[in-house]
C-alpha positions, 0 to 999 in steps of 0.5 A, a space after each residue: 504545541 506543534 501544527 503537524 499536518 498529514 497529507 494523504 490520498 489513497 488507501 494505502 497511504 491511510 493504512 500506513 499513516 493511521 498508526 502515526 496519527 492515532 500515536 501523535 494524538 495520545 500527545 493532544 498538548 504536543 501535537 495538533 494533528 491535522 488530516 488533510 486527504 487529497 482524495 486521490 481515491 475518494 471512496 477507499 481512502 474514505 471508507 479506510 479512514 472511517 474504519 480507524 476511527 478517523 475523519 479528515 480536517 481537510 478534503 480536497 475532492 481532486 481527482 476526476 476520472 481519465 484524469 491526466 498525470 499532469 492533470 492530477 499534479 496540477 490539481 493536487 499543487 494548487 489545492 494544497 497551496 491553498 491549505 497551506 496558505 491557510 493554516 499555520 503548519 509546523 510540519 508535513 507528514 507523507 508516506 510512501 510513493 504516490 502524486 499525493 506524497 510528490 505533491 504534499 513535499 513540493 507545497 511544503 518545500 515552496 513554503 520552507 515547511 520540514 517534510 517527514 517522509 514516512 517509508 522512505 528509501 524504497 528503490 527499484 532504481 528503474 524509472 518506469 518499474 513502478 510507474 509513476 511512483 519510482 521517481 516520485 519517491 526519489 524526488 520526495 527524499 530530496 526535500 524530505 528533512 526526516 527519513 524514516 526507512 522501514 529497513 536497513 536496506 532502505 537505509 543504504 539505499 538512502 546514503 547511496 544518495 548522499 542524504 545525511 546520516 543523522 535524517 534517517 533512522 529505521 524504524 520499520 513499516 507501519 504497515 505492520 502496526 497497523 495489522 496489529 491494530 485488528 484484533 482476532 475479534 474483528 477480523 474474523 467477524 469479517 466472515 459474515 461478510 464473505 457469507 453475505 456473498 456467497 463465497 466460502 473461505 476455506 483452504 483453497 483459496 486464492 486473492 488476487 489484486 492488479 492495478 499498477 499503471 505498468 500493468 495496464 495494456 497488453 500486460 493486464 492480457 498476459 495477467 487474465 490469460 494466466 488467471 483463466 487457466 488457474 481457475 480452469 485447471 482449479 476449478 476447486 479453488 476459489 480465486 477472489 479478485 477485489 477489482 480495482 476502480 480505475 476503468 483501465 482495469 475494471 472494464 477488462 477484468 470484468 470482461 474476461 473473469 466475471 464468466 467464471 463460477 470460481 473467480 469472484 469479483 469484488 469491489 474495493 474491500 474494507 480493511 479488515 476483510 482484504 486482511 481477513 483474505 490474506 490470512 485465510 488466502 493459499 496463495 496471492 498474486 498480486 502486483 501491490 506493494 502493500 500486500 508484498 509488507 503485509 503477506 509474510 506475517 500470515 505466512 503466505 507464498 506471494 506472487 509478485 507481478 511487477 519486473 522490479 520492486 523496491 521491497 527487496 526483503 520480502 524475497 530475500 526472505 522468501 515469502 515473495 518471488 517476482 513474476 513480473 506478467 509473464 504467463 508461465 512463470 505465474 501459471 507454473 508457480 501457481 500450480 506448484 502451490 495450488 496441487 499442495 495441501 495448504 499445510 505443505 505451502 505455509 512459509 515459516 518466515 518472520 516479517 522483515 518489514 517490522 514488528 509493530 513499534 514503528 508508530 511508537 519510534 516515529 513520535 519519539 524521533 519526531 519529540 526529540 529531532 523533530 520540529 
């Protein structure tokens, strides 16, 4: 039996893992799945574990609030030191691009333990485009002893880096398996939700998330003044905004929208009702990567509001156009989908980000290349 450890701390992060965990654990004679979450966000990471039916082994309380970069690395490293000084662990398993990911594959490579890097090969190949999370992910695929790209893309990019062949096999985004996770039963029962809170979900809807430290400043201004002017011009619409925890972000959203009878105001949401949005949503805008994987399989017109991003396919393909935080083009956009009926909107695109196997692909590749 193997000692492999996942090593997580945010919402997202859980989302994408949660598929691989659930798949390992079919295997209780081959694997000992232990879960250790940084708590990079406490309270979501948490709360999205519960709902998969999971309860992290290991919590390691790191965050504290305004919490510095350097600050944040320092007390992930020396907390995970600690875990790995006491456990025997065959191998480490991170996903994506956060601190949490950066600093699990350091306290591994320190202790000459294999890393799995689970969505490996994302580039944007702009060092502050996102921030901090770019550089991140290209460090992490330096010690990372198995890739796992979600697309041939993602592949290339890897190669691009001299990383060997034979470590990098695609098997799309767990993202994916994830949704397939929820049954129709679920996700509709997340109406009661939406009614409990006085908002209607009907077919002018539109779900709004911005959190991404590059969007912070002057940029998150630009971001609001576009958004006043949608709900203002449609005021028959109903924006819903999850509004993120970090106070860089809560404290300005709330000052600028919370006036507005049409703009609704959120904390984090659960799993199922963010899904349960997306489905329903006439538009997104959002500067999430998460969402960028998950909108093309409800059809969904999305508005990115990042500069660069690293998920290329999704605006190959489409179902994605960047905007960046420039107003126009997000008042423009928006307005040319939010004046159509919402049949006339409906993208007609299969999901380039996978097709829900990919959990299923990572244990066989980890059963036969793996530790």
């Amino acid at each position: 039996m193997k000692n492999i450890i996942f090593v997580f701390g945010t919402r997202p992060e859980i989302i994408k893992l949660a598929p691989v965990i659930l798949e390992l654990r079919k295997y209780p004679k081959d694997y000992n799945v232990i879960i250790c979450n940084t708590e990079q966000q406490k309270e979501l990471s948490n709360q999205t574990l519960a709902y998969f039916g999971l309860k992290a082994d290991i919590n390691l309380d790191c965050m504290r609030e305004n919490q510095s970069l350097a600050g944040v690395q320092t007390k992930i490293l020396s907390s995970l030191d600690e875990v790995f000084n006491n456990n025997k662990i065959d191998a480490t398993i991170v996903q994506g691009d956060t601190m949490t990911v950066l600093c699990g594959a350091l306290i591994s490579f320190y202790h000459k333990i294999p890393v799995y890097h689970v969505e490996a090969g994302l580039r944007s190949y702009d060092i502050y485009e996102p921030f901090p999370e770019e550089v991140m992910r290209q460090m992490t695929s330096r010690v990372a002893s198995i890739h796992f790209a979600p697309t041939e893309k993602n592949r290339q990019a890897l190669l691009k880096e001299n990383i060997d062949e034979d470590k990098i096999h695609v098997v799309g985004n767990t993202v994916t398996d994830a949704l397939f996770c929820l049954s129709d039963d679920v996700i509709e029962q997340s109406k009661q939700f939406f009614i409990d809170k006085g908002i209607t979900i009907n077919d002018k809807l539109v779900l709004i998330t911005v959190h991404r430290r590059e969007n912070h400043g002057e940029r998150i201004d630009r971001i609001l003044d576009a958004i006043e002017h949608l709900a203002t011009t449609f005021a028959d619409h109903t924006f819903v905004i999850p509004v993120h925890p970090n106070p860089n972000v809560k404290i300005k959203i709330h000052n600028r929208l919370e006036k507005y009878s049409n703009i609704k105001l959120l904390t984090p949401l659960d799993y199922p009702y963010l899904v349960y949005l997306m489905k329903h949503a006439k538009l997104i805008l959002t500067d999430s990567g998460g969402i960028q994987e998950e909108a093309p399989t409800f059809n969904c017109p999305t508005l990115v509001m990042r500069y660069e991003t690293e998920r290329q396919e999704g605006i190959e393909a489409g179902v994605s156009v960047l905007v960046g935080a420039d107003y126009d083009k997000i008042v423009n956009l928006s307005s040319d989908i939010l004046s159509k009926p919402i049949a006339d909107t409906r993208l007609k695109v299969k999901n380039p980000y996978g097709d829900g196997t990919s959990a299923v692909k990572i244990e066989k590749i980890i059963r036969e290349t793996g530790v």
